[in-house]
C-alpha positions as CSV (number, residue, x, y, z in Angstrom):
1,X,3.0,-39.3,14.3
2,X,2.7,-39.1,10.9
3,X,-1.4,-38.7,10.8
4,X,-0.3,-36.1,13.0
5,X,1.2,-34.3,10.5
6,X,-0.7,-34.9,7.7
7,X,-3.8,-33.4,9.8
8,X,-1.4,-30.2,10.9
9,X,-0.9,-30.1,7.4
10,X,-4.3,-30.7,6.0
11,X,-5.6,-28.2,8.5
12,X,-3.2,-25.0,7.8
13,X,-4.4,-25.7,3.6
14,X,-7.8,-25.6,4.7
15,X,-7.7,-22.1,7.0
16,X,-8.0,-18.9,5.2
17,X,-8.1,-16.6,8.3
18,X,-4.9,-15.0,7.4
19,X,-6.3,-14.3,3.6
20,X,-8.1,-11.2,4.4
21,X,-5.8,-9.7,6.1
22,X,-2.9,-9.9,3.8
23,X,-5.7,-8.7,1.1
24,X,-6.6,-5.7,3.3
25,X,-2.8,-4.8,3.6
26,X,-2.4,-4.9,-0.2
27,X,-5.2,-2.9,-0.5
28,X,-3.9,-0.4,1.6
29,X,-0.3,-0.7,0.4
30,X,-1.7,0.3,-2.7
31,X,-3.6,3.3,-1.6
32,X,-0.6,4.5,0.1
33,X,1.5,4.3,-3.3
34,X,-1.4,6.2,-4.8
35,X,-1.7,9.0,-2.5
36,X,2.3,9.1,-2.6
37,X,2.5,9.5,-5.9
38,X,-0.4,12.5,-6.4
39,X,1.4,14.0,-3.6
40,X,4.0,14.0,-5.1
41,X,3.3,15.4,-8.5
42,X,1.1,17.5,-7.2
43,X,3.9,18.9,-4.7
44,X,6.0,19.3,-8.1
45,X,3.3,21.6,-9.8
46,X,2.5,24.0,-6.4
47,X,6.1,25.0,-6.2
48,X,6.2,25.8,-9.4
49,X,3.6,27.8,-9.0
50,X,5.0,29.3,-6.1
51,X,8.6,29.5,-7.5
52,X,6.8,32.1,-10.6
53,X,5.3,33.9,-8.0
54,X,7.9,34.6,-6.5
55,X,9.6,35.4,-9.8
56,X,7.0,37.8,-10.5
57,X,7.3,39.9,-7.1
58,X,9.9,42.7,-7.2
């Protein structure tokens, strides 16, 4: 029982399946807070825009 579980253990330090995928969902996390954040500011600086427009319209 015990070699058992020193395989089982031996076996899930060895596997890195699981490694790319928790890469790829950082990656992507990270993109998202990118895009979230130029949208965002962006968003802040076109109703501005608009909000003068406005302004400027009798």
């Amino acid at each position: 029982m015990g070699s058992f579980k020193m395989g089982f253990f031996k076996n899930f330090c060895m596997k890195d399946d699981g490694v790319t995928s928790i890469e790829y969902a950082l990656l992507a996390a990270l993109i998202f807070l990118v895009i979230l954040s130029s949208v965002t500011i962006l968003g802040q600086k076109v109703q501005t825009h608009y909000e003068d427009i406005n302004s400027a319209i009798p």
